[in-house]
C-alpha positions in Angstrom: 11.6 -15.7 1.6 8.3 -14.5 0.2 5.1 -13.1 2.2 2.1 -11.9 1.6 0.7 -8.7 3.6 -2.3 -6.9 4.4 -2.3 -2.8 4.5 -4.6 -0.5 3.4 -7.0 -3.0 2.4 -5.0 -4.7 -0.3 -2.6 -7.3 -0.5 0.5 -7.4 -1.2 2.9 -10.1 -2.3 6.7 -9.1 -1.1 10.1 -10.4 -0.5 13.5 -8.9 1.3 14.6 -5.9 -0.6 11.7 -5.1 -2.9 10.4 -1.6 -3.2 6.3 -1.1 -2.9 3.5 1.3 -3.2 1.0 1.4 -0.6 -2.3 3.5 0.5 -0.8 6.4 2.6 1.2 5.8 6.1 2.2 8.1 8.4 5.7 9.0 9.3 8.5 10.4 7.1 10.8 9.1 4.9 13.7 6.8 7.1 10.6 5.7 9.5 10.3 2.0 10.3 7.1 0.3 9.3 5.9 -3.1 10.7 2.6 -4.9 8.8 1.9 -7.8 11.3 -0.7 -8.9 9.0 0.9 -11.9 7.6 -1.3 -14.3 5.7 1.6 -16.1 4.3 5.3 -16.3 4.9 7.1 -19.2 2.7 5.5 -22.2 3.5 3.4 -21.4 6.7 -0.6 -20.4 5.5 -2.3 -18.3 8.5 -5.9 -18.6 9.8 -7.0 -15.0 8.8 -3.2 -14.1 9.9 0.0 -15.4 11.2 0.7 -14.4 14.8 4.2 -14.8 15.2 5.6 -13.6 12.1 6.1 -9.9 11.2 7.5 -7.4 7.9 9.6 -4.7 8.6 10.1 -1.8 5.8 11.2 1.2 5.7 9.4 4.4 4.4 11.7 5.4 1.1 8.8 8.3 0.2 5.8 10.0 0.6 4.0 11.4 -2.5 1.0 11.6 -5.0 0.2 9.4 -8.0 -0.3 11.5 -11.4 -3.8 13.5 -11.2 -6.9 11.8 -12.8 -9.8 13.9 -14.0 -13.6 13.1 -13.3 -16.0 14.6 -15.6 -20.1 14.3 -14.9 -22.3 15.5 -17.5 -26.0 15.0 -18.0 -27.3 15.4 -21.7 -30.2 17.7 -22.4 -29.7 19.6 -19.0 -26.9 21.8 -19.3 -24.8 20.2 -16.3 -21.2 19.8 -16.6 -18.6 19.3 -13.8 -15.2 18.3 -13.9 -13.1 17.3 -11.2 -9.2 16.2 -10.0 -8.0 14.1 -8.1 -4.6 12.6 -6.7 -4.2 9.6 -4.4 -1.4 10.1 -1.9 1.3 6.8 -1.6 4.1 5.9 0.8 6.7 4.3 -0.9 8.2 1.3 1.0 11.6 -1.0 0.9 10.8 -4.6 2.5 14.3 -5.1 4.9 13.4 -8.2 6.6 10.6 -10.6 6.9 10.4 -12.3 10.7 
């Protein structure tokens, strides 16, 4: 069965046993994770959401994506500032979708 979820501010399209990367959750890796912000779940389309369906997952990892630098620079005025950056993830295996 497929679903489509809401965390983080993005959606995500999952089925049973697939591995994702989401904005940062809390808890460790082994932690259970429900989204109960179902828009869609096989056939059944939600009104923002579904209320009696739910995702369970399981935190695999926490971590950082690769760094990215930012670099401002203004011609003519002798400004230049670079900068780093590195967006933490949670890594997550769907296990069942309710």
């Amino acid at each position: 069965m497929k679903a489509i979820i809401e965390t983080g501010g993005k959606q995500y399209s999952v089925s049973e046993g697939m591995e994702i990367f989401v904005e940062k959750l809390d808890g460790v890796a082994g932690d259970k994770v429900t989204f109960d912000k179902v828009l869609m779940a096989g056939d059944k389309v939600g009104r923002p959401y579904l209320a009696d369906v739910k995702v369970v997952g399981e935190i695999v990892k926490q971590g950082k994506q690769r760094k990215i630098k930012i670099f401002k620079y203004n011609s003519k005025k002798n400004y230049h500032k670079t900068q780093g950056h590195r967006q933490p993830y949670t890594k997550v295996v769907i296990k069942t979708i309710k």
